[in-house]
C-alpha positions as CSV (number, residue, x, y, z in Angstrom):
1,X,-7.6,22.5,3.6
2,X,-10.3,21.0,5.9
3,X,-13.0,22.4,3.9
4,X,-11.9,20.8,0.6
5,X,-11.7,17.6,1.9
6,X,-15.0,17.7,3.4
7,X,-16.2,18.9,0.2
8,X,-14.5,15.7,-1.3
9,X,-16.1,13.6,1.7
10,X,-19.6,15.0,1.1
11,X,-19.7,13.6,-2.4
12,X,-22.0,10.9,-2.8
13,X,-20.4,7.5,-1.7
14,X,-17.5,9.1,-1.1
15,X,-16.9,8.4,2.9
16,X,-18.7,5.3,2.6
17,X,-16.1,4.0,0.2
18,X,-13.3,5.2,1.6
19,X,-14.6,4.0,5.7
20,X,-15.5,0.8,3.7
21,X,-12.6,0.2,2.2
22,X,-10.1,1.1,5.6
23,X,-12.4,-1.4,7.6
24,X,-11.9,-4.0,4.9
25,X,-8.3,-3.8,5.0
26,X,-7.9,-4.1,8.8
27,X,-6.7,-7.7,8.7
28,X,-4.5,-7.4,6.4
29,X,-3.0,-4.3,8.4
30,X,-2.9,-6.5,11.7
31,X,-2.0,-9.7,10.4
32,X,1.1,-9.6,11.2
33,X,1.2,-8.6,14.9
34,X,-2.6,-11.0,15.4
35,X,-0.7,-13.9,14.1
36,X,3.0,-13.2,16.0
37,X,0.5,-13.0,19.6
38,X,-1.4,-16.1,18.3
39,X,1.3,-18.1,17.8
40,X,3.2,-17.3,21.1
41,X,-0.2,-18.1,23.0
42,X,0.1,-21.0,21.7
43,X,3.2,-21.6,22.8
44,X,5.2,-21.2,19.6
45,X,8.5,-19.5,18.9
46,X,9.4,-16.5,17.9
47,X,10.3,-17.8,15.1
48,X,7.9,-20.3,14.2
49,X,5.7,-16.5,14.0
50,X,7.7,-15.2,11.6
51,X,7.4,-17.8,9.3
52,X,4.1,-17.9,9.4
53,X,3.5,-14.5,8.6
54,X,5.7,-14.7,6.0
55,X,3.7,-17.5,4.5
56,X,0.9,-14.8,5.1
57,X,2.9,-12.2,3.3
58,X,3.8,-14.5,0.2
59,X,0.2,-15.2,-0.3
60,X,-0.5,-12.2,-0.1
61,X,1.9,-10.8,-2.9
62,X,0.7,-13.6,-5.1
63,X,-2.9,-13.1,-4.7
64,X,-3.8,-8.8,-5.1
65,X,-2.2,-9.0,-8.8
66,X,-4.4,-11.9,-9.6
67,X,-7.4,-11.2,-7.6
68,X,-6.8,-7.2,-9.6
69,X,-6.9,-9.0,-12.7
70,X,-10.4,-11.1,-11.8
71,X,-11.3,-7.7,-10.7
72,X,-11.1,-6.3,-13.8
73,X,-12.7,-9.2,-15.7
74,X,-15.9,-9.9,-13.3
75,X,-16.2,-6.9,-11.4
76,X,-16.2,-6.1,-7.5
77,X,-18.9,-7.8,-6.0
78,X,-17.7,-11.3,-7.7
79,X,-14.5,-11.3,-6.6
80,X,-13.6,-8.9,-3.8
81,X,-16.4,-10.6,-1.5
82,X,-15.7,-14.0,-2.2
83,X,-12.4,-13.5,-1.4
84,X,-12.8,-11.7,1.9
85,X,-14.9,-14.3,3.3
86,X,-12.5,-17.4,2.6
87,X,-9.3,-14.9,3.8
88,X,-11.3,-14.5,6.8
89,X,-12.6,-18.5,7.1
90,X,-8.4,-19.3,6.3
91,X,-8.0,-17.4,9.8
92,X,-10.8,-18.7,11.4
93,X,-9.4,-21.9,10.8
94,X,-5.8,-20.9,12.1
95,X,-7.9,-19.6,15.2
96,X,-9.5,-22.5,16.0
97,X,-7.1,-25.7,14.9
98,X,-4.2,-23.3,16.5
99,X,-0.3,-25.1,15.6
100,X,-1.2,-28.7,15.7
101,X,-1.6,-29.8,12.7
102,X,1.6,-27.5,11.9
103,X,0.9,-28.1,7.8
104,X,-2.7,-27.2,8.2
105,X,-1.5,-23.8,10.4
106,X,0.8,-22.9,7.6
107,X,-2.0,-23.7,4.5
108,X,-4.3,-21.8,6.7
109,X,-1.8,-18.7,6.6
110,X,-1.2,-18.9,2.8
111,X,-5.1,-19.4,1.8
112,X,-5.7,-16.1,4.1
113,X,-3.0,-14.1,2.2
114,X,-3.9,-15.1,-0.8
115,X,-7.4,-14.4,-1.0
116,X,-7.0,-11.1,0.8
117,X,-9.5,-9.0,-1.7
118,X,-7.4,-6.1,-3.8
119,X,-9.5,-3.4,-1.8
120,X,-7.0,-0.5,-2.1
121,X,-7.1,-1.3,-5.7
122,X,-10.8,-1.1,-6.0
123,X,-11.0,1.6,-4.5
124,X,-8.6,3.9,-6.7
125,X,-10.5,2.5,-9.3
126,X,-13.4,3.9,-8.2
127,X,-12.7,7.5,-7.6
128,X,-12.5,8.8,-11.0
129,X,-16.0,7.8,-11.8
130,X,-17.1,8.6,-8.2
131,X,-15.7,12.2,-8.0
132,X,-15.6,13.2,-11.2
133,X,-12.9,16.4,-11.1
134,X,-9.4,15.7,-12.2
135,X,-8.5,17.9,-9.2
136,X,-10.8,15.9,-6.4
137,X,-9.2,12.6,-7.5
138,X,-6.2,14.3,-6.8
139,X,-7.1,14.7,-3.4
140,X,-8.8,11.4,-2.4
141,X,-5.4,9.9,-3.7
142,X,-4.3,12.2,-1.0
143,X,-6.2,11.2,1.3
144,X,-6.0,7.6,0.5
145,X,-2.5,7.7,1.4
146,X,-3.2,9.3,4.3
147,X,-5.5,7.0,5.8
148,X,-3.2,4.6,5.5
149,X,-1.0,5.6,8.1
150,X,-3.9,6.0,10.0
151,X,-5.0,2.1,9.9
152,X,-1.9,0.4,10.5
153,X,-1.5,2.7,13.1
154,X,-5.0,2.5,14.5
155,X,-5.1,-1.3,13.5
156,X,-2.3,-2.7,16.2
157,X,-3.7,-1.0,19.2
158,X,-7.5,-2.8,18.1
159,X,-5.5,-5.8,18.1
160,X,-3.7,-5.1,21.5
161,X,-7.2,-4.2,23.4
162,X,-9.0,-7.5,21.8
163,X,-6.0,-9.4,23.5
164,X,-6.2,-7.7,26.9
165,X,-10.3,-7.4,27.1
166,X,-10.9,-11.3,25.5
167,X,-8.0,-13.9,23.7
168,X,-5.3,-14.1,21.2
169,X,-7.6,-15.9,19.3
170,X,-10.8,-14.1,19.2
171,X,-8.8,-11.0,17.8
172,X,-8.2,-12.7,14.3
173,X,-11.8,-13.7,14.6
174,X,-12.7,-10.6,15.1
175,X,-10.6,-8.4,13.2
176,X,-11.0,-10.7,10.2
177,X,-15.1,-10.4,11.1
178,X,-14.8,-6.5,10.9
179,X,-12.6,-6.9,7.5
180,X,-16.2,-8.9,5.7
181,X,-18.2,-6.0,7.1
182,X,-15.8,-3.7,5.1
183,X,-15.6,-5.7,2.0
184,X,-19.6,-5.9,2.2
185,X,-20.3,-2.1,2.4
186,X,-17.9,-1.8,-0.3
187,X,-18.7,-4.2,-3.2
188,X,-22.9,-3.5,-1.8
189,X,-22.4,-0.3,-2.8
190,X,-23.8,1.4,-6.2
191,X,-20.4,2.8,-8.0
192,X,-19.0,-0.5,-7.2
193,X,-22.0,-2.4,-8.3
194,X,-22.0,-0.4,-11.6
195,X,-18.3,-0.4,-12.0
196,X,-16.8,-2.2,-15.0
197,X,-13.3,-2.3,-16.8
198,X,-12.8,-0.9,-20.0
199,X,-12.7,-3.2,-22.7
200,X,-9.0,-5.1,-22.4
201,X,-6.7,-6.8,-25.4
202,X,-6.2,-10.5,-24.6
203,X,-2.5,-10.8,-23.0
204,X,-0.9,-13.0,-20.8
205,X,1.2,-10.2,-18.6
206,X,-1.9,-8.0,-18.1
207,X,-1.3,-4.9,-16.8
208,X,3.1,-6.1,-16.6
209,X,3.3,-5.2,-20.4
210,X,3.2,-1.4,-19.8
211,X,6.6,-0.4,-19.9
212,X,6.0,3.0,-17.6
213,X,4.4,0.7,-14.9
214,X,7.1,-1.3,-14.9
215,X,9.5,1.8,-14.0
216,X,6.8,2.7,-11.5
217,X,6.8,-0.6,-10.0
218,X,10.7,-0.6,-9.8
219,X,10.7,2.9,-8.2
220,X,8.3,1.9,-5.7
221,X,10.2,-1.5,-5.1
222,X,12.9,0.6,-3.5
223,X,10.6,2.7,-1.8
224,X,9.4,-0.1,0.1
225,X,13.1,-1.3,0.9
226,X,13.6,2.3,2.5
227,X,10.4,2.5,5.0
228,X,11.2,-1.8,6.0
229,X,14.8,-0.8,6.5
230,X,14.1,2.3,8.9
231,X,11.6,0.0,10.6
232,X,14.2,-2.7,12.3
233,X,16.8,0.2,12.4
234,X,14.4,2.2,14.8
235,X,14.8,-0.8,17.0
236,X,18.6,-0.9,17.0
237,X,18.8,2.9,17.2
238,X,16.1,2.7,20.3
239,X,18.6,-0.3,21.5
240,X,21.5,2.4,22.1
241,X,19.4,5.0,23.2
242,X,17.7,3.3,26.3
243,X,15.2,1.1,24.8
244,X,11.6,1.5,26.0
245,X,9.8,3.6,23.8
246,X,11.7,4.9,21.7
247,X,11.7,3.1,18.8
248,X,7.5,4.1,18.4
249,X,8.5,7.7,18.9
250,X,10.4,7.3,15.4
251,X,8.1,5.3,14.1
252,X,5.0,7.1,15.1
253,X,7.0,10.4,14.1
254,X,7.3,9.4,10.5
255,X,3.6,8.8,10.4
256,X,2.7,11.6,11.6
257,X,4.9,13.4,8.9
258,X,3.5,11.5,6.0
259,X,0.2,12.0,7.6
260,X,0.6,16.1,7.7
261,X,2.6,15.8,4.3
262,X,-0.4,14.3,2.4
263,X,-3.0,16.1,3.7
264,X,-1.2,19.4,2.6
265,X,-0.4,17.9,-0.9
266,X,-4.1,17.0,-1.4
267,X,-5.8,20.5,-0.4
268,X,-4.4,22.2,-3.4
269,X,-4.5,21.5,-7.3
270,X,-1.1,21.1,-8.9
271,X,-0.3,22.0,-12.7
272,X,2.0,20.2,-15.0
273,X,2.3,16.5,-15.8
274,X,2.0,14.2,-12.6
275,X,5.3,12.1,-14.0
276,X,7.4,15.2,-13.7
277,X,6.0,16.2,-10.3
278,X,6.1,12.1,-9.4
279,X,10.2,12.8,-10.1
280,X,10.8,16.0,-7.8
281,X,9.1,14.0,-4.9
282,X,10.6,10.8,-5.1
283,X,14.3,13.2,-5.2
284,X,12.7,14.8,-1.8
285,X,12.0,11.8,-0.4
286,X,15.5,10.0,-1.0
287,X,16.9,13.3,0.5
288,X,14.8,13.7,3.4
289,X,16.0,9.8,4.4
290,X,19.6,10.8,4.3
291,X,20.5,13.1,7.7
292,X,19.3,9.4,9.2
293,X,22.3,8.6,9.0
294,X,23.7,11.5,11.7
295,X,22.0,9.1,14.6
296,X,21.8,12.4,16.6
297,X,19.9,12.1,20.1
298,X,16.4,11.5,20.8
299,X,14.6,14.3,20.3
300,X,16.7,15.3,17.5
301,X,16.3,11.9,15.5
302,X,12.6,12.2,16.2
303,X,12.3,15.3,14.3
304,X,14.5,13.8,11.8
305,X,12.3,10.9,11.3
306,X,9.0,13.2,11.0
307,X,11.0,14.9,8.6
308,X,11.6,12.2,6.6
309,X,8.4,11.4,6.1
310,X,6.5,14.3,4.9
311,X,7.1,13.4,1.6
312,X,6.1,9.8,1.8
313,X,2.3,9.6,1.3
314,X,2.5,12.7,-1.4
315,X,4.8,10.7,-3.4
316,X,2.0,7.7,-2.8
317,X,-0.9,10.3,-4.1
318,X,1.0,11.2,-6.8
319,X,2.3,7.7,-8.5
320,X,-1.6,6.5,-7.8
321,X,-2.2,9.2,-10.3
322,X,0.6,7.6,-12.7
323,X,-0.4,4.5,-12.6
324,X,-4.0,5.2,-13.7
325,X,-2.0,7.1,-17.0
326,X,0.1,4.4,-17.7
327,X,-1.9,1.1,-16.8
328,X,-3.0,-0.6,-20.1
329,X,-7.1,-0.1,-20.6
330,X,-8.8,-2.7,-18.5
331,X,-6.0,-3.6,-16.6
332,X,-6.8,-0.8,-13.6
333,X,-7.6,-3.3,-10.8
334,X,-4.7,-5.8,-11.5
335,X,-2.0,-2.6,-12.2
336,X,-2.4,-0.7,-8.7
337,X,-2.7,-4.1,-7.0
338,X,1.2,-4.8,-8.5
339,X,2.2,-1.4,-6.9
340,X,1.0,-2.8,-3.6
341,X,2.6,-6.1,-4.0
342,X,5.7,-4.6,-5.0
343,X,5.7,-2.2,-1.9
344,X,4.9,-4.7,0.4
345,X,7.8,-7.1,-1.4
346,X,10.7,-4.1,-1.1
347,X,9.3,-3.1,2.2
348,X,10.1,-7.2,3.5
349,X,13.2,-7.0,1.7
350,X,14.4,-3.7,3.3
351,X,13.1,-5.4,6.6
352,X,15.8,-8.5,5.6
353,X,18.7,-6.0,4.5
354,X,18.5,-4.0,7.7
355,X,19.6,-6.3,10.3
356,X,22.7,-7.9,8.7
357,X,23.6,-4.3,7.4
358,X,23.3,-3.1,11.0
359,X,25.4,-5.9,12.9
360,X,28.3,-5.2,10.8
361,X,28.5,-1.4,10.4
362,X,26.5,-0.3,12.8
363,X,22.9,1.9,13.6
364,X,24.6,5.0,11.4
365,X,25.1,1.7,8.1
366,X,21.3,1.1,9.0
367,X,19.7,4.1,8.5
368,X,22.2,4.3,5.8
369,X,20.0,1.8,4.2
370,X,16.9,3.7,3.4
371,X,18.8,6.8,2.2
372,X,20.5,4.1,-0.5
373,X,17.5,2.6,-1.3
374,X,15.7,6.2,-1.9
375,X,18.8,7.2,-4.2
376,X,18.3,4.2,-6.1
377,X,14.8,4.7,-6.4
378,X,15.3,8.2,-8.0
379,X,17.8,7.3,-10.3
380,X,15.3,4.3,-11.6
381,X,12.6,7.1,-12.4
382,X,15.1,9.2,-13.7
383,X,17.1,6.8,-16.2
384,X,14.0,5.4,-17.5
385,X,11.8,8.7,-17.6
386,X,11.4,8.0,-21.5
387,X,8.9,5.4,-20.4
388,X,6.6,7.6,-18.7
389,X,6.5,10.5,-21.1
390,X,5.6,8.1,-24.4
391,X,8.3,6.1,-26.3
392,X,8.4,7.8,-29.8
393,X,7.8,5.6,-32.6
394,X,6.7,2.4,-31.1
395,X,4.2,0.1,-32.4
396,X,0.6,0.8,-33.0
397,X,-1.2,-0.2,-29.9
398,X,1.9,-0.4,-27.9
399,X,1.0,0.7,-24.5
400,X,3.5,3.5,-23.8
401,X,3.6,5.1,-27.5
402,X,1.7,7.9,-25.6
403,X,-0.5,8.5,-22.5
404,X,-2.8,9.1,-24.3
405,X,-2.8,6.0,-25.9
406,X,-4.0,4.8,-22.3
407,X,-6.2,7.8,-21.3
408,X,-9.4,5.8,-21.2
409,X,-11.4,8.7,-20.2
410,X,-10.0,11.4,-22.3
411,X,-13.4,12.2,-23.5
412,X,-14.4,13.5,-19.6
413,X,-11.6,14.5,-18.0
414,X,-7.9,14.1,-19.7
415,X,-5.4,11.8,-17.6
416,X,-8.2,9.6,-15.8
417,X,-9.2,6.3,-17.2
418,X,-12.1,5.4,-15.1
419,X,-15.1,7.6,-16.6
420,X,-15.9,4.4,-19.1
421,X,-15.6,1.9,-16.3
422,X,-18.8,3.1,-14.1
């Protein structure tokens, strides 16, 4: 396992890419908990932070689609650098004015959000052309996933020392300082440079008129409403079980198993199409959320959690994989930046279903939540899994006749679009 990643790492670009593109996305990892310290520094409420992140998190959602989209119309460098440095001078500005003006605070938040630059987008963009193999891209969708548990786990505790060694504020200065530098060694360097979307028909919903993305972003709507769900339920649970820490040690133990979970999907080639494999994944991650509902003790909850995460970030490696299939040509960018907004929209949504859900029935109709959510989630894939596999006499040019209507790098390596783009 180790070896073929460090194969995969060795490849030209390759770390510096992926390091690049982890830095980059730091404040958007820690925005949440920065801006909730901030604000109470300040003096501000509770929930005066919450809406303000919020704000953070709507710009957000309405800015990776249409950043994706300039992405694919200008290249990188154009737009992904731009747009980290005004995200970052949005914060800067939040840093230094503070809560009064409250308007300015608030347009501050929303400017930062929405110019965060589509990096995880870019970046799965990227590989095909980078790596070459079928079977590597495979595997740094593997790892992709991967590293994200690593940075919004690794992302918080930055945030935390910067507080204790300095300020509230000089963290988002920081942080959001660190996020330019990642942007910059991305979009500086040459497959980025070089990249450039395949030729693209003229269409208002971009990437949106692909009927098998549309099932993909659906699926993954509910995945998000399972892992925002388990995260305010881990509080309750950790509420009845005596507080303190406990909450992190479910939390923490369902990184970790998404974290060994990719790693051992990524080290080894899998046949078949990636949309059936995308379907027996998402049915073991619905199932591995279910025995949350058994609220067992401590130690046996943790393990339950871990558990229920091991399928997480290969179900994440895969549908990268299926988007790439199944995203009209010249739409890459703007389609996986639509699977993050979507994830991060279900995972807020699961976050606001969670609490109400968990006052009236209880910690056991919490956790009930994310095993709902992950049933629903399957039976999306399943009942529309005509969409993914080519719709059978549809119009000329129609996106989902056929993957390989969208392949658009069948002439290198079938299933991966990028080869024409770099």
């Amino acid at each position: 396992m180790a070896a073929g990643y460090g194969d995969l790492l060795r490849t030209k670009h390759a770390t510096r890419l992926l390091v690049g593109t982890l830095v980059g996305r730091l404040p958007n990892a820690t925005a949440a908990l920065a801006v909730v310290l901030f604000t109470r520094a300040e003096g501000g409420s509770y929930a005066l932070a919450g809406a303000l992140s919020a704000v953070y998190g709507v710009g957000n959602a309405l800015g990776q689609p249409l950043l994706g989209r300039a992405v694919d119309r200008h290249g990188q460098p154009r737009v992904m650098l731009p747009a980290a440095v005004l995200s970052a001078l949005a914060m800067a500005v939040f840093a230094v004015v503070g809560l009064d003006p409250l308007p300015v605070a608030y347009a501050a938040m929303l400017a930062a959000g929405l110019f965060t630059p589509p990096l995880e987008g870019g970046l799965r963009a990227l590989w095909p052309g980078v790596l070459g193999r079928e079977d590597r891209v495979h595997a740094a969708y593997a790892l992709d996933a991967v590293a994200q548990e690593v940075i919004f786990s690794v992302g918080p505790l930055l945030v935390t020392a910067l507080v204790a060694f300095w300020s509230e504020a000089a963290a988002l200065l920081v942080i959001n300082a660190i996020g330019v530098a990642g942007a910059l060694s991305v979009v500086l360097s040459p497959p980025s440079r070089r990249w450039r979307s395949a030729p693209r028909e003229a269409h208002w919903l971009g990437a949106l008129r692909s009927r098998g993305l549309l099932v993909l972003l659906g699926t993954f709507f509910f995945v998000g409403v399972a892992l925002g769900s388990i995260g305010v339920t881990a509080v309750g649970y950790a509420d009845e079980h005596g507080g303190g820490m406990v909450s992190s040690y479910l939390l923490s133990a369902l990184g970790v198993g998404a974290l060994v979970g990719g790693l051992a999907y990524g080290a080894r080639p899998w046949a078949g199409p990636p949309e059936r494999r995308l379907r027996v994944l998402v049915a073991a991650l619905a199932l591995g959320y279910l025995p949350l509902v058994l609220v067992p003790g401590v130690v046996a909850m943790t393990a339950l959690a871990g558990l229920s995460g091991v399928f997480l970030a290969p179900a994440l490696a895969c549908v990268f994989v299926v988007v790439d299939r199944h995203a009209p040509r010249g739409t890459v960018t703007e389609a996986f930046s639509w699977l993050v907004t979507t994830f991060v929209v279900g995972n807020a949504a699961g976050t606001a279903a969670a609490g109400p859900v968990m006052e009236l029935g209880g910690v056991a109709a919490g956790f009930a939540v994310p095993g709902a959510a992950g049933l629903v989630a399957l039976a999306v894939l399943l009942a529309t899994a005509r969409f993914l596999t080519g719709a059978p006499g549809g119009a000329p040019g129609d996106p989902d006749v056929s993957r390989a209507e969208n392949d658009r790098n069948r002439a290198v390596e079938p299933g991966f679009r990028a080869g024409r783009q770099a």
